[in-house]
N, C-alpha and C positions, 0 to 999 in steps of 0.2 A: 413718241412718248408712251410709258408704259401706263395702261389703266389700273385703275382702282390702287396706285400706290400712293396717291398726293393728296394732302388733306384738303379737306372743304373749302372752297374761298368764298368770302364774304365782301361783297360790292360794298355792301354800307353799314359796313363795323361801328359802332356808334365807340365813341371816344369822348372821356370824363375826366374833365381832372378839376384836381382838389380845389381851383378858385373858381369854380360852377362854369366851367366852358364845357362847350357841349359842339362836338361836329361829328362827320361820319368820313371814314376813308376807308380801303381795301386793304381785307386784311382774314389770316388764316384763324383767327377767333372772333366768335359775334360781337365781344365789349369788351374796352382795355379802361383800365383805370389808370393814370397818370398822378402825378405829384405835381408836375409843371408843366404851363406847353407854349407857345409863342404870345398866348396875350399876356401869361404874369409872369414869364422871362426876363430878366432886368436887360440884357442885351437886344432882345426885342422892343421892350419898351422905351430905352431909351433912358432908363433909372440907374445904367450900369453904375459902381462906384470903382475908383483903383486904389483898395486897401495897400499900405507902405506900413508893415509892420516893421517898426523898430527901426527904420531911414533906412532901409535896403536899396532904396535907389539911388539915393544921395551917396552912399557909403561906393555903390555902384560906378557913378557920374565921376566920384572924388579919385579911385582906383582907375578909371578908362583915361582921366586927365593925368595923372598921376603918370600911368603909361606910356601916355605917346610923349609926355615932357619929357622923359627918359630916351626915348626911340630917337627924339629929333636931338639930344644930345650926343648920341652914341654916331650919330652920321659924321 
């Protein structure tokens, strides 16, 4: 490995994010600011929702049925 070309590494990067979590990990900057991170994550937490704008999945369900009624007629 060549010296003096790889930046600084930092054992205990102090890491912030916007709902006041506060941890440390390794990392080539001293402090990273975050917007989101596993505790106010909705898939971490368990809050996820599954937004169906406009019955996209139904309309989905309705075209997949749709299809194999067609398939199994065409046999």
């Amino acid at each position: 490995m060549k010296t003096e070309i790889h930046p600084q590494y930092y054992t205990d990067a102090k890491v912030t994010c916007s709902c006041g979590n506060k941890f440390t990990v390794g990392s080539t900057q001293k402090e990273i600011k975050v917007e989101i991170c596993s505790a106010c994550h909705p898939f971490f937490t368990g809050n996820e929702k599954v937004i169906d704008a406009a019955g996209r999945v139904e309309r989905f369900k309705a075209r997949k049925a749709a299809a194999t009624k067609v398939s199994k007629t065409k046999k």
